[in-house]
C-alpha positions as CSV (number, residue, x, y, z in Angstrom):
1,X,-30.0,-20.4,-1.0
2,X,-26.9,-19.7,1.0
3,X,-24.1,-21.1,-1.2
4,X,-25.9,-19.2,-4.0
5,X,-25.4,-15.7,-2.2
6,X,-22.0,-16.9,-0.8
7,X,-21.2,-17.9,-4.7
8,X,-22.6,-14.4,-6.1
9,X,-20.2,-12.5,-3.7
10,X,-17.3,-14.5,-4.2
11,X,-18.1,-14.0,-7.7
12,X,-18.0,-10.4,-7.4
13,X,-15.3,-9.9,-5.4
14,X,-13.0,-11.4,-8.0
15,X,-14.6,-9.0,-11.0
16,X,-13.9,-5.9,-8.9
17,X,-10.3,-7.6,-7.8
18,X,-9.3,-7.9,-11.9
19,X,-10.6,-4.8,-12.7
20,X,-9.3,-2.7,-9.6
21,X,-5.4,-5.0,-11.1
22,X,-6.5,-3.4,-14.3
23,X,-6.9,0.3,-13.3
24,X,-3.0,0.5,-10.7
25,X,-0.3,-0.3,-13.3
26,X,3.1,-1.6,-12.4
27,X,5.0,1.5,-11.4
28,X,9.0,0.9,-12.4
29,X,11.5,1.3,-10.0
30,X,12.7,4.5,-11.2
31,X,9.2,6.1,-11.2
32,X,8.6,4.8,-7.9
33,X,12.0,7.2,-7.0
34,X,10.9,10.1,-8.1
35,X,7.2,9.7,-6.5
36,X,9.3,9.1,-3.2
37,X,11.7,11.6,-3.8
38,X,9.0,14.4,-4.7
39,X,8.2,17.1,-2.4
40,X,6.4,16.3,1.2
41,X,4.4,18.4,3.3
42,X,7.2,20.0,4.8
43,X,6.4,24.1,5.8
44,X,9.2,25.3,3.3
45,X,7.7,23.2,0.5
46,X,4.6,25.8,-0.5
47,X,2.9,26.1,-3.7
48,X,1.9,29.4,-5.0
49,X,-1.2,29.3,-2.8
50,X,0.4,29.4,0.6
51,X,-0.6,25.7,1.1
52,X,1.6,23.0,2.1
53,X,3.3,20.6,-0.6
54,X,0.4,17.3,0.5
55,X,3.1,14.1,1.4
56,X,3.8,11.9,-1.3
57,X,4.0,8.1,-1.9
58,X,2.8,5.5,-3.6
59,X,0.1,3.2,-3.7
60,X,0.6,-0.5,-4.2
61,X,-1.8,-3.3,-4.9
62,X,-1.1,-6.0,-3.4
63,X,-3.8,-8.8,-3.8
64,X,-4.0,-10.8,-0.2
65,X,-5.9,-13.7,-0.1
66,X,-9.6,-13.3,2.3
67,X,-8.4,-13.2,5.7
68,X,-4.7,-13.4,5.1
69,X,-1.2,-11.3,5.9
70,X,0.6,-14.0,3.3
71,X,2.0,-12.1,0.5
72,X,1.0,-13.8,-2.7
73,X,3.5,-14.8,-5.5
74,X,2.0,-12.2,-8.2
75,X,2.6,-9.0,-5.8
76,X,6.7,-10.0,-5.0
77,X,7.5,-8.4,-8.5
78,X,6.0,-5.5,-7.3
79,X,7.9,-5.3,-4.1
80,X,10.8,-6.4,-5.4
81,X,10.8,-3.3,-7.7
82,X,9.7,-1.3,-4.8
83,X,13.1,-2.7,-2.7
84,X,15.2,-1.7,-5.5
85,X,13.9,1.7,-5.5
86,X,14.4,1.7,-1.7
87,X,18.1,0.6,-2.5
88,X,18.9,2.9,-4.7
89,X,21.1,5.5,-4.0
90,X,18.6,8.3,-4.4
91,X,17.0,6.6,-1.5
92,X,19.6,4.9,0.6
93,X,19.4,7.3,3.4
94,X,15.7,7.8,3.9
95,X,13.3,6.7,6.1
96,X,9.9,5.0,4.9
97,X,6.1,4.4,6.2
98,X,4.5,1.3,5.0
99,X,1.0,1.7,5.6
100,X,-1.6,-1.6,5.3
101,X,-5.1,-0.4,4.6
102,X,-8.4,-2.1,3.8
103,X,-11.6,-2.3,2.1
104,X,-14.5,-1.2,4.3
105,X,-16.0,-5.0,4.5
106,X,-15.8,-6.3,8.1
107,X,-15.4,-4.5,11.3
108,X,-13.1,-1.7,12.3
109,X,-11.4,-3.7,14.9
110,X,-10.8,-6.6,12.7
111,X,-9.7,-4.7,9.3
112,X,-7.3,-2.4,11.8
113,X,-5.5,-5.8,13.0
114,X,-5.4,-7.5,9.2
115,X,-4.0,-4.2,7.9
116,X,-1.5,-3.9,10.5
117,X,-0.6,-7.4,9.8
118,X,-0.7,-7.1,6.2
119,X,1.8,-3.9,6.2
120,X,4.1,-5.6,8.6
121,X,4.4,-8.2,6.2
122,X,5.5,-5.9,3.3
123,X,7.9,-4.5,5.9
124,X,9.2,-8.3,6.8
125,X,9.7,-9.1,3.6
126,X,11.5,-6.3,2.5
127,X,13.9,-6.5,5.3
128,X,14.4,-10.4,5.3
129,X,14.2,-11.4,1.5
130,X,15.3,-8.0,-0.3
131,X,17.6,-6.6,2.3
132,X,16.4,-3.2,2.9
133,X,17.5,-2.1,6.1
134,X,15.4,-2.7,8.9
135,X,15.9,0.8,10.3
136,X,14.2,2.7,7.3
137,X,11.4,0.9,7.6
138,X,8.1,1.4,10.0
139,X,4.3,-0.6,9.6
140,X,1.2,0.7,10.1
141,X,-2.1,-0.2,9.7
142,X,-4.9,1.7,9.2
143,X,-8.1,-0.5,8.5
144,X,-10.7,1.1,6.6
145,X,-10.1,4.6,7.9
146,X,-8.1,5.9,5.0
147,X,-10.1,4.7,1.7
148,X,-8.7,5.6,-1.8
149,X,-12.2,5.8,-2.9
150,X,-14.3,6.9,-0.8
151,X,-16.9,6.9,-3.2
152,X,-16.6,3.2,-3.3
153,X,-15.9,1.9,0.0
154,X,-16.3,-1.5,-0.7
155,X,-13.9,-1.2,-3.9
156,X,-10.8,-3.5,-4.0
157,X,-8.6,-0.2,-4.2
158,X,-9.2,0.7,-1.0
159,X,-6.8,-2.9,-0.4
160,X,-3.2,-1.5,-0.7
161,X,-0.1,-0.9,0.8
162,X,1.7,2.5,0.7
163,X,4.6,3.8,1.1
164,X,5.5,7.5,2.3
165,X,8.6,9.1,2.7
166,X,9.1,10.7,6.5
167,X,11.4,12.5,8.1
168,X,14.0,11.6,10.4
Protein backbone atom coordinates (compact mmCIF):
# COMPACT_ATOMS: atom_id res chain seq x y z
CA UNK A 1 0.00 0.00 0.00
CA UNK A 2 2.75 2.37 0.74
CA UNK A 3 5.00 2.07 -2.34
CA UNK A 4 1.74 2.46 -4.20
CA UNK A 5 0.90 6.00 -2.69
CA UNK A 6 4.75 6.78 -2.69
CA UNK A 7 4.57 5.68 -6.57
CA UNK A 8 1.28 7.82 -7.26
CA UNK A 9 3.08 10.92 -5.91
CA UNK A 10 6.19 10.47 -7.47
CA UNK A 11 4.13 9.99 -10.42
CA UNK A 12 2.53 13.16 -10.12
CA UNK A 13 5.20 15.23 -9.26
CA UNK A 14 6.90 14.55 -12.54
CA UNK A 15 3.42 15.44 -14.68
CA UNK A 16 3.11 18.72 -12.98
CA UNK A 17 7.22 19.13 -13.27
CA UNK A 18 6.76 18.67 -17.51
CA UNK A 19 3.93 20.61 -17.69
CA UNK A 20 4.96 23.55 -15.27
CA UNK A 21 8.72 23.11 -18.15
CA UNK A 22 6.05 23.51 -20.66
CA UNK A 23 4.18 26.65 -19.49
CA UNK A 24 8.13 29.11 -18.53
CA UNK A 25 9.78 29.28 -21.97
CA UNK A 26 13.42 29.85 -22.41
CA UNK A 27 13.84 33.59 -22.10
CA UNK A 28 17.00 34.76 -24.62
CA UNK A 29 19.65 36.66 -23.26
CA UNK A 30 18.58 39.84 -24.75
CA UNK A 31 14.92 39.60 -23.38
CA UNK A 32 16.20 38.73 -20.18
CA UNK A 33 18.11 42.54 -20.54
CA UNK A 34 15.39 44.31 -21.02
CA UNK A 35 13.19 42.60 -18.19
CA UNK A 36 16.23 43.51 -15.93
CA UNK A 37 16.74 46.70 -17.38
CA UNK A 38 12.92 47.77 -17.10
CA UNK A 39 11.73 50.17 -14.60
CA UNK A 40 11.82 49.26 -10.63
CA UNK A 41 9.91 50.43 -7.86
CA UNK A 42 11.82 53.42 -7.52
CA UNK A 43 9.48 56.77 -6.14
CA UNK A 44 10.32 58.73 -9.57
CA UNK A 45 9.27 55.68 -11.65
CA UNK A 46 5.16 56.32 -11.30
CA UNK A 47 2.54 55.27 -13.69
CA UNK A 48 -0.33 57.49 -14.41
CA UNK A 49 -2.03 56.32 -11.28
CA UNK A 50 0.35 57.72 -8.66
CA UNK A 51 1.55 54.10 -7.90
CA UNK A 52 4.97 52.91 -7.86
CA UNK A 53 6.61 51.15 -11.09
CA UNK A 54 6.25 47.17 -9.02
CA UNK A 55 10.38 45.77 -9.23
CA UNK A 56 11.10 43.74 -12.13
CA UNK A 57 12.91 40.43 -12.76
CA UNK A 58 12.66 37.36 -13.94
CA UNK A 59 11.59 34.01 -13.10
CA UNK A 60 13.68 31.03 -13.89
CA UNK A 61 12.87 27.33 -13.66
CA UNK A 62 15.28 25.59 -12.63
CA UNK A 63 14.36 21.83 -11.99
CA UNK A 64 16.40 20.56 -8.65
CA UNK A 65 16.30 17.20 -7.87
CA UNK A 66 13.95 16.21 -4.36
CA UNK A 67 16.01 17.39 -1.63
CA UNK A 68 18.86 18.89 -3.58
CA UNK A 69 20.92 22.40 -4.08
CA UNK A 70 22.85 20.53 -7.15
CA UNK A 71 22.08 22.39 -10.24
CA UNK A 72 21.03 19.90 -12.88
CA UNK A 73 22.62 19.70 -16.49
CA UNK A 74 19.25 20.79 -18.30
CA UNK A 75 18.92 24.22 -16.28
CA UNK A 76 22.95 25.45 -17.05
CA UNK A 77 21.70 26.61 -20.62
CA UNK A 78 19.44 28.65 -18.85
CA UNK A 79 21.92 30.23 -16.58
CA UNK A 80 24.37 30.44 -18.85
CA UNK A 81 22.09 32.69 -21.00
CA UNK A 82 21.23 34.43 -17.80
CA UNK A 83 25.30 35.20 -17.14
CA UNK A 84 25.56 36.56 -20.49
CA UNK A 85 22.81 38.92 -19.94
CA UNK A 86 24.54 39.73 -16.68
CA UNK A 87 27.78 40.36 -18.82
CA UNK A 88 26.55 42.39 -21.05
CA UNK A 89 27.24 45.83 -21.20
CA UNK A 90 23.68 47.02 -20.51
CA UNK A 91 24.23 45.23 -17.25
CA UNK A 92 27.88 45.32 -16.39
CA UNK A 93 27.49 47.77 -13.62
CA UNK A 94 24.37 46.60 -11.74
CA UNK A 95 23.75 44.93 -8.87
CA UNK A 96 21.40 41.64 -8.76
CA UNK A 97 19.12 39.50 -6.11
CA UNK A 98 19.00 35.95 -6.73
CA UNK A 99 16.16 34.77 -4.90
CA UNK A 100 15.62 30.65 -4.23
CA UNK A 101 12.02 29.87 -3.59
CA UNK A 102 9.89 26.72 -3.14
CA UNK A 103 6.84 24.78 -3.54
CA UNK A 104 4.77 24.76 -0.37
CA UNK A 105 5.47 20.81 0.29
CA UNK A 106 7.44 20.32 3.54
CA UNK A 107 8.00 22.64 6.41
CA UNK A 108 8.79 26.31 6.47
CA UNK A 109 11.97 25.75 8.30
CA UNK A 110 13.15 23.23 5.90
CA UNK A 111 11.97 24.82 2.35
CA UNK A 112 13.63 28.33 3.90
CA UNK A 113 17.13 26.39 4.24
CA UNK A 114 16.77 24.38 0.69
CA UNK A 115 15.82 27.67 -1.04
CA UNK A 116 18.51 29.52 0.52
CA UNK A 117 20.81 26.77 -0.61
CA UNK A 118 19.35 26.34 -3.86
CA UNK A 119 19.81 30.30 -4.74
CA UNK A 120 23.25 30.33 -3.44
CA UNK A 121 24.02 27.83 -5.80
CA UNK A 122 22.73 29.86 -8.81
CA UNK A 123 24.86 32.55 -7.27
CA UNK A 124 28.06 30.08 -6.98
CA UNK A 125 27.81 29.04 -10.23
CA UNK A 126 27.47 32.15 -11.84
CA UNK A 127 30.47 33.51 -10.10
CA UNK A 128 32.80 30.44 -10.38
CA UNK A 129 31.86 28.84 -13.85
CA UNK A 130 30.47 32.01 -15.86
CA UNK A 131 32.54 34.71 -14.26
CA UNK A 132 30.06 37.18 -13.25
CA UNK A 133 31.41 39.21 -10.60
CA UNK A 134 31.06 38.17 -7.23
CA UNK A 135 30.08 41.68 -6.05
CA UNK A 136 26.86 42.01 -8.20
CA UNK A 137 25.56 39.18 -6.89
CA UNK A 138 23.52 38.47 -3.43
CA UNK A 139 21.28 34.89 -2.45
CA UNK A 140 18.35 34.69 -0.78
CA UNK A 141 16.01 32.37 0.05
CA UNK A 142 12.64 32.56 0.67
CA UNK A 143 10.90 29.10 1.14
CA UNK A 144 7.44 28.90 0.38
CA UNK A 145 6.58 32.48 1.45
CA UNK A 146 6.57 34.05 -1.89
CA UNK A 147 4.45 31.53 -4.26
CA UNK A 148 4.04 32.37 -8.04
CA UNK A 149 0.76 30.75 -7.73
CA UNK A 150 -0.83 31.01 -4.95
CA UNK A 151 -3.70 29.40 -6.20
CA UNK A 152 -1.64 26.37 -6.56
CA UNK A 153 0.59 26.11 -3.80
CA UNK A 154 1.73 22.80 -4.38
CA UNK A 155 2.50 23.73 -8.19
CA UNK A 156 6.04 23.09 -9.45
CA UNK A 157 6.12 26.96 -10.39
CA UNK A 158 6.25 27.95 -7.23
CA UNK A 159 10.16 26.06 -7.58
CA UNK A 160 12.27 28.95 -9.19
CA UNK A 161 14.95 31.16 -8.97
CA UNK A 162 14.66 34.93 -9.66
CA UNK A 163 16.52 37.46 -10.29
CA UNK A 164 15.81 41.26 -9.48
CA UNK A 165 17.69 44.19 -10.18
CA UNK A 166 18.51 46.51 -6.85
CA UNK A 167 20.04 49.39 -6.18
CA UNK A 168 23.35 50.20 -5.04
Amino acid sequence: MKRSLLAVVMAVLVISAAAAQEEHRRLSPQEMIDLLKSPRGDSDDLLGSGEPVPARGINLTVHFAYDSADIPAASMPQLDDLAQALNNKALVNDRFSIAGHTDSMGGADYNMRLSQRRAEAVRDYLVNQRLVRSDRLTAAGYGKTRLFDAKKPASPLNRRVEVMRVDR
